[in-house]
N, C-alpha and C positions, 0 to 999 in steps of 0.2 A: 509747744513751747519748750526752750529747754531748761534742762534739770539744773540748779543751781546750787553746786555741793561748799560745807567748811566741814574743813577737818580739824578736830582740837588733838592734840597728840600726834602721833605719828604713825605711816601705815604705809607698807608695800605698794598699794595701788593707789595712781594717781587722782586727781579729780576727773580726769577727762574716763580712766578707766572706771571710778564707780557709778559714773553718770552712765556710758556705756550701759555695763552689767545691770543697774534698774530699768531701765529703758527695755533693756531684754527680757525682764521678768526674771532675771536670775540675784535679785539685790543679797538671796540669803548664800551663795557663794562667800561676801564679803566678812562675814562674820567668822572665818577662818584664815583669811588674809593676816601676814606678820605683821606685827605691830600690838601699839596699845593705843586705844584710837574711841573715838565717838566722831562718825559720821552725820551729820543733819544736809539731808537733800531737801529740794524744796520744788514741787512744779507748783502753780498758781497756788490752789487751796490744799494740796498735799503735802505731807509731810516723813521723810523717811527718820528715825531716829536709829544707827546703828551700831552697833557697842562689840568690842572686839571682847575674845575669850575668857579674860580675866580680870574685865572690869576694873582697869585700875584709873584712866579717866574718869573722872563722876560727870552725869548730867540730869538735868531733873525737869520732871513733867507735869502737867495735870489736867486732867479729861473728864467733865464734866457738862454735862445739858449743851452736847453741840458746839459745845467748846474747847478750844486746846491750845495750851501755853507751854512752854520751854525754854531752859536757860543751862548756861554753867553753874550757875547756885538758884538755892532754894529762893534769894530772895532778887532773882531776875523773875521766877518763873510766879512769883507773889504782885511782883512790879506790873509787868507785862497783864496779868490778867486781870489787875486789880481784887485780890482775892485777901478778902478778911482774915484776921487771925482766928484758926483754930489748931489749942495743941493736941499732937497725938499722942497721947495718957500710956499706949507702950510703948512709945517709943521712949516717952520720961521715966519708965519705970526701969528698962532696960538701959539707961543711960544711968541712971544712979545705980542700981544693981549692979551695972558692969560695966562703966564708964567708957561707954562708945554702944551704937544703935547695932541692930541687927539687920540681915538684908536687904531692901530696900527701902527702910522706912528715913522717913525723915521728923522734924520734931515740929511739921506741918501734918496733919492729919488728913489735907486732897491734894498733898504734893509727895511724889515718890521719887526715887532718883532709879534710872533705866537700870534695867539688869545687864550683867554681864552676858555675852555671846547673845544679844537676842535682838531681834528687827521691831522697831513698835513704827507702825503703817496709820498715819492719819488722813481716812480719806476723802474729809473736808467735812466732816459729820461723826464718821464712828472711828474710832482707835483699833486696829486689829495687832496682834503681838504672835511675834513667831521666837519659840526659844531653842537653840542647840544642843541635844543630847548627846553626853560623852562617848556617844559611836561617831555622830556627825563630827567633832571636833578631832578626834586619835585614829590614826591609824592602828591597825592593827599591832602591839611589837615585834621589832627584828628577832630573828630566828636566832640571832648570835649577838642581839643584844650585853652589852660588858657596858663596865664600870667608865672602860677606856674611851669609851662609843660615845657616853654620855658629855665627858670631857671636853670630846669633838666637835659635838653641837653647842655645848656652852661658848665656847672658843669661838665657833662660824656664828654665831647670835652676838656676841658682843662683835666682834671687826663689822657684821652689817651694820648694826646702829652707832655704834662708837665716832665715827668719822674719822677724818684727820688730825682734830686737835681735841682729844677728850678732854673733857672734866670730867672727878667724879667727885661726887659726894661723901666723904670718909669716917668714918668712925674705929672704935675699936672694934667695932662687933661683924659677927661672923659676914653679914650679906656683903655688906662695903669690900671686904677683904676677901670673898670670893671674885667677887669681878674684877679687882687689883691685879689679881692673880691669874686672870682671862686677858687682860688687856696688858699685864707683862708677859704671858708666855706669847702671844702674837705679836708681841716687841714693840709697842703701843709706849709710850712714856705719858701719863696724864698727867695734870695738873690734877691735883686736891687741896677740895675746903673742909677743912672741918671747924666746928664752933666747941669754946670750951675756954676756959681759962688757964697760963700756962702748965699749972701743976696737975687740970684734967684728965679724969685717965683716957678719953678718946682722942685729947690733944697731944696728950704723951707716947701713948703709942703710933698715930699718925705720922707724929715728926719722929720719931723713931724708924718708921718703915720708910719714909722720905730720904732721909740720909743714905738709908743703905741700898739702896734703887737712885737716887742721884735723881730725885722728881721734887719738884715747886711746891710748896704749899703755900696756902690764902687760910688763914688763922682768923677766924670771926668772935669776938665776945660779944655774948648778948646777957643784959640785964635784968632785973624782973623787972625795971621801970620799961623797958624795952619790948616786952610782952604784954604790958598794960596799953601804953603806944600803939601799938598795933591790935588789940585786941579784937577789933573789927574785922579786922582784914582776916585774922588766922580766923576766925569764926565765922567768917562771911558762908561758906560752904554749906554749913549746915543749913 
């Protein structure tokens, strides 16, 4: 039967290529594939779960007594298996401690969310997991590795994924305004959203760099009644 892939994110290889590469017994190639990506294959009762190198996709799992459930959130993969509430006590403890979880835990105690760079193989009974160590992921460095080199690749990584009409996400702070600065030296004009109130300092400096690059902005205000509103949704993840 054949392999039935969804990609959430985005990723080098097509569907037809990572159906391929399982099929060949070679699925843990894919885990090095560009992109930021969670792969779910599926033959009848198996299950591939594949998560690219730096885990910025979230998806989440749970393996238990012959059983096994998975979603985009915590509470697809609660739904699906019909799986009662229990909290997990570190995961609360390190959420109030340091407001956000650590590694894979989630604030479900038999739901974890997939690890970065790693294959979890369910093969209709038992969970097998294969993870990428930082020799499998890096090449060795260039001999004449520079500053300038670095540049280059940042430069070729954004014109691959950027497309023809970027957006980007803007703020004042440093990440936003390094890839401004990728997707202007490659002569890219985006479009930028940033949220904030006129006199914000991420809304002020944005339309600030907008004027003098001659690029669009989409100006968003959000409220705290607005965050209440939606509360579910931005929480839904966990």
């Amino acid at each position: 039967m054949n392999i039935s892939v969804q990609l959430l994110g985005y990723c080098a290889a097509s569907p037809a290529r990572i159906a391929t590469l399982i099929e060949a017994g070679k699925v843990h190639e894919l885990v090095r594939c560009d992109g930021n990506f969670v792969i779910v294959a599926t033959r009848e009762k198996e299950v591939w779960i594949i998560t690219s190198a730096y885990g910025v996709v979230g998806y989440f799992f749970s393996a238990k007594a012959g059983s096994f459930n998975h979603g985009p959130t915590l509470a697809d993969v609660i739904a699906r298996g019909g799986i009662a509430w229990k909290w997990n006590h570190r995961a609360l403890s390190d959420l109030f401690a340091l407001e956000h979880l650590l590694g894979d835990d989630t604030l479900h105690a038999e739901v974890q969310r997939a690890p970065a760079a790693t294959v979890l193989h369910w093969d209709g009974s038992v969970l097998h997991r294969w993870s990428a160590t930082w020799d499998d992921l890096h090449q060795p460095p260039e001999a004449r590795a520079s500053a300038a080199r670095m540049v280059e690749i940042l430069r070729e990584e954004v014109a691959r994924w950027a497309g023809p009409l970027p957006v980007l996400s803007a703020s004042g702070g440093f990440d936003s305004r390094v890839l401004l600065a990728a997707l202007l030296a490659n002569g890219a004009k985006p479009k930028l959203i940033v949220q904030g109130y006129p006199r914000s300092t991420d809304r002020v400096v944005v339309e600030a760099i907008a004027r003098r690059f001659g690029l669009n902005v989409c100006a968003v205000e959000s409220t705290p009644e607005d965050y209440m509103r939606f509360a579910q949704r931005i929480c839904r993840v966990w």
